[in-house]
ROKOLLO-899894 format. One record per atom (N, C-alpha, C): residue number from 1; x, y, z; residue in one letter. Coordinates in nm, 2 decimals, always signed. Example, Ala and Ser with C-alpha at 12.3 -4.5 7.8 and 13.67 -1.06 7.14 Angstrom:
<pts>
  gulo      c1      c2      c3  padren
     1   +1.32   -0.57   +0.78       a
     1   +1.23   -0.45   +0.78       a
     1   +1.32   -0.33   +0.78       a
     2   +1.28   -0.22   +0.71       s
     2   +1.37   -0.11   +0.71       s
     2   +1.29   +0.00   +0.79       s
</pts>
This chain:
<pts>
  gulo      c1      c2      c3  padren
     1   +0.04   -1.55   +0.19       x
     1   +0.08   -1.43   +0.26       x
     1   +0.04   -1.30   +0.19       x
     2   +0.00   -1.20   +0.30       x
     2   +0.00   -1.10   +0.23       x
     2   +0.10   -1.01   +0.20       x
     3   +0.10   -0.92   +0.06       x
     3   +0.18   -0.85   -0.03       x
     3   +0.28   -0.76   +0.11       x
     4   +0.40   -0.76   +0.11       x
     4   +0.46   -0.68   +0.17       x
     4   +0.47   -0.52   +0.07       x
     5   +0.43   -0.42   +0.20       x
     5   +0.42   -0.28   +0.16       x
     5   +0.62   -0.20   +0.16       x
     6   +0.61   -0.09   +0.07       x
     6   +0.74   +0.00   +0.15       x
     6   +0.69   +0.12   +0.14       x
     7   +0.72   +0.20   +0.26       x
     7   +0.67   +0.37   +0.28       x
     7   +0.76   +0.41   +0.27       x
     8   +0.76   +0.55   +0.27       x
     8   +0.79   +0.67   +0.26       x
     8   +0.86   +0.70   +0.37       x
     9   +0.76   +0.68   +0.50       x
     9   +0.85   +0.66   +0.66       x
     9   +0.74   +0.57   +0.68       x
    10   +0.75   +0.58   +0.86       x
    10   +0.70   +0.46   +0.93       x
    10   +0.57   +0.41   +0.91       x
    11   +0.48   +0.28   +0.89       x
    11   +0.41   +0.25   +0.86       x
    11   +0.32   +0.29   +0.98       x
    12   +0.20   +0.35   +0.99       x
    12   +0.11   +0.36   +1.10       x
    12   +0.00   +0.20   +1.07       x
    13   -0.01   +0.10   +1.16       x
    13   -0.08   +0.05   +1.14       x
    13   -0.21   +0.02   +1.15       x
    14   -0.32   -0.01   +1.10       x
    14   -0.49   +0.04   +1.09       x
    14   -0.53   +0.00   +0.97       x
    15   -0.68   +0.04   +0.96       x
    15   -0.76   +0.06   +0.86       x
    15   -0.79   +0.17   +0.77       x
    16   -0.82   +0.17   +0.66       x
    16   -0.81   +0.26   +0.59       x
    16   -0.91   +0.18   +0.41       x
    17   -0.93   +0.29   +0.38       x
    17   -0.99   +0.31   +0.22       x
    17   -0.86   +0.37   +0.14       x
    18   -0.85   +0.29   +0.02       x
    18   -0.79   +0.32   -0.12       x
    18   -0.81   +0.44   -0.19       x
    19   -0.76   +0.54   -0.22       x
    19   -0.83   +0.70   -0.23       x
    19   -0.75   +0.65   -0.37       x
    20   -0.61   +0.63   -0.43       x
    20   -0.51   +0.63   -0.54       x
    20   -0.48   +0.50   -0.56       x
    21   -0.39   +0.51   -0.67       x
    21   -0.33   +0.37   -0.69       x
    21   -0.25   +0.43   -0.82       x
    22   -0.10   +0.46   -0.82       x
    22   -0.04   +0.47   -0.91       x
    22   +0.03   +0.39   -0.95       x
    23   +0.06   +0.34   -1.09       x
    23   +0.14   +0.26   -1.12       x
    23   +0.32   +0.31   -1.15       x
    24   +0.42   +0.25   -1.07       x
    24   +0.55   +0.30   -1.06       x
    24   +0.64   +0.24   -1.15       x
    25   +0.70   +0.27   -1.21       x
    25   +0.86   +0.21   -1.32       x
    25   +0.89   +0.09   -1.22       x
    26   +0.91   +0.00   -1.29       x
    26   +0.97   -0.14   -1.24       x
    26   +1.12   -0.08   -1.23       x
    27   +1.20   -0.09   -1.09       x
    27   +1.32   -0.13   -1.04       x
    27   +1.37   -0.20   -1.00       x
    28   +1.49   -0.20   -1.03       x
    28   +1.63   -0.30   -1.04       x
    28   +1.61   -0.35   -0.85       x
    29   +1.58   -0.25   -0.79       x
    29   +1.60   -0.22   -0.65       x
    29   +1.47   -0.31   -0.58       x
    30   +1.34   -0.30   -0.66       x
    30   +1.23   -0.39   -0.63       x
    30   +1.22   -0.54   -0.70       x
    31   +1.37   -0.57   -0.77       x
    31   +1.37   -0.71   -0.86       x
    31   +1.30   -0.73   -0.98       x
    32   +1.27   -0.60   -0.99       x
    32   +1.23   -0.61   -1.13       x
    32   +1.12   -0.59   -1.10       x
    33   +1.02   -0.61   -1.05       x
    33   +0.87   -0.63   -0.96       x
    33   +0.81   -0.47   -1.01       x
    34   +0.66   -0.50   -1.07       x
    34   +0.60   -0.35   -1.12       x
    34   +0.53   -0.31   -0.97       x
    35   +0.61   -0.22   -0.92       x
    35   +0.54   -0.17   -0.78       x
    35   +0.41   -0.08   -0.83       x
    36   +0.34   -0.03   -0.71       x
    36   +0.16   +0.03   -0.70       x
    36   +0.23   +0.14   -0.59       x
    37   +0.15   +0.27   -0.59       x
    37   +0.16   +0.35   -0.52       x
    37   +0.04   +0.33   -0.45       x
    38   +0.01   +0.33   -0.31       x
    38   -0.14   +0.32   -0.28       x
    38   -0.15   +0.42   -0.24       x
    39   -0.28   +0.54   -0.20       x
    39   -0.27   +0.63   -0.10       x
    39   -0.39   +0.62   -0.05       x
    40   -0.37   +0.55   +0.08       x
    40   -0.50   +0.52   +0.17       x
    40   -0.50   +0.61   +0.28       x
    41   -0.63   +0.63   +0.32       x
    41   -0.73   +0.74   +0.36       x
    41   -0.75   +0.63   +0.49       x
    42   -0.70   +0.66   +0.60       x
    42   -0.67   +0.63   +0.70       x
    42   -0.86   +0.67   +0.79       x
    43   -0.89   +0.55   +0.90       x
    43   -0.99   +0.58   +0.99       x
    43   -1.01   +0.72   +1.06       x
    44   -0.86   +0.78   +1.10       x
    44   -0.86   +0.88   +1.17       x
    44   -0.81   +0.99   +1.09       x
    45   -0.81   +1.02   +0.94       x
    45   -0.86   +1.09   +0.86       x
    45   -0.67   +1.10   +0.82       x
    46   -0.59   +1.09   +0.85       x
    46   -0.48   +1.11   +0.77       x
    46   -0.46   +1.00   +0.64       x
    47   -0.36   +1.04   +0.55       x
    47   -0.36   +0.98   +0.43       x
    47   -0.20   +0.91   +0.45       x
    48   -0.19   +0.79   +0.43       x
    48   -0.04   +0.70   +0.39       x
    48   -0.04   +0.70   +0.23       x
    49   +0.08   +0.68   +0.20       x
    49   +0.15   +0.65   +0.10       x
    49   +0.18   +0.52   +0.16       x
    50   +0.18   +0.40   +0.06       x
    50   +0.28   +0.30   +0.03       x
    50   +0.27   +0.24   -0.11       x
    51   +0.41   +0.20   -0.10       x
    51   +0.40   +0.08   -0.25       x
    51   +0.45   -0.07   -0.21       x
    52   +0.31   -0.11   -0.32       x
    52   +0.34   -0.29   -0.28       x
    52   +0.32   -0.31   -0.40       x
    53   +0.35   -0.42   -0.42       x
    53   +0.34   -0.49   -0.58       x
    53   +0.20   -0.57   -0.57       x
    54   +0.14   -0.54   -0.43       x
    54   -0.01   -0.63   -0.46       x
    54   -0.07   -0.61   -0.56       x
    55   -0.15   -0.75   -0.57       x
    55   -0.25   -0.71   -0.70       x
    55   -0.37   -0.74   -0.67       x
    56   -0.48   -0.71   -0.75       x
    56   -0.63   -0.73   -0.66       x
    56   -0.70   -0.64   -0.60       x
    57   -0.62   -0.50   -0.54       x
    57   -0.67   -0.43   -0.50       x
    57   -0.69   -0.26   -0.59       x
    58   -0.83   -0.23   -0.54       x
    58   -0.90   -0.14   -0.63       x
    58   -0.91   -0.02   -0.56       x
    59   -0.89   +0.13   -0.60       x
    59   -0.98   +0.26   -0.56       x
    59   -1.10   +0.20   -0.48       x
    60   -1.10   +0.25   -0.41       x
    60   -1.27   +0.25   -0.28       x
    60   -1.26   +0.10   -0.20       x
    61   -1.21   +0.03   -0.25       x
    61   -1.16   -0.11   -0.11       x
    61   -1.10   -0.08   -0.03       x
    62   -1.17   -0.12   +0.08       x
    62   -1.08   -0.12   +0.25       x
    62   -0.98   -0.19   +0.28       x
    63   -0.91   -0.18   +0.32       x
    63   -0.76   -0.25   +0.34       x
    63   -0.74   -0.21   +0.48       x
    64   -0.62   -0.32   +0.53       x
    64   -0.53   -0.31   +0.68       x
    64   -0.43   -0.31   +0.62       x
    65   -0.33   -0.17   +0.73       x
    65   -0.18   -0.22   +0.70       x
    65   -0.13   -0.26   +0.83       x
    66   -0.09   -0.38   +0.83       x
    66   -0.06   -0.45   +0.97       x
    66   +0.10   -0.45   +1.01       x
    67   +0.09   -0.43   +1.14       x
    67   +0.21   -0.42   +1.22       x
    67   +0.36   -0.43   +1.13       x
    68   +0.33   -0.56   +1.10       x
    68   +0.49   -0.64   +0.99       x
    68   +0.49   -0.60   +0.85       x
    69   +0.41   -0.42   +0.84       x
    69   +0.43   -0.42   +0.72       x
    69   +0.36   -0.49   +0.61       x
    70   +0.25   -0.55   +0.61       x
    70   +0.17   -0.62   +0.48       x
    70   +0.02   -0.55   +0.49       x
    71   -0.03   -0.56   +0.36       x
    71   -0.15   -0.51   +0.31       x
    71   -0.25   -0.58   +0.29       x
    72   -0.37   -0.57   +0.34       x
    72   -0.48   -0.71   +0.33       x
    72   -0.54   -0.64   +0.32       x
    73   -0.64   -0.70   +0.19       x
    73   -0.80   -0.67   +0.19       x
    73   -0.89   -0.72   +0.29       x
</pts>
């Protein structure tokens, strides 16, 4: 399965390029889990914020964030 994401607000779903990738303080609130900041650079040119604990994914890889909330390369 792929990595479940959490936003900021609502997830717009689509395609997009990896512009960021911050690494966030592990929280009590994420299970201890070292979350990722992504900020992907959306088809129709706006930018999301999410954090997923996925791993594997790099600056300049295209990704989906799909409907239920998960992040695929």
């Amino acid at each position: 399965a792929a990595p479940g994401v959490v936003a900021p607000s609502a997830i717009r779903p689509g395609f997009g390029r990896v512009e960021a990738i911050t690494a966030l303080q592990p929280s009590a609130a994420a299970g201890g889990t070292t979350m990722r900041r992504f900020g992907i650079k959306m088809e129709d040119g706006t930018v999301q914020y999410v954090d997923s604990a996925a791993l594997g994914i790099n600056v300049g890889e295209r990704v989906e964030l799909t409907r239920d909330g998960q992040i695929r390369r």
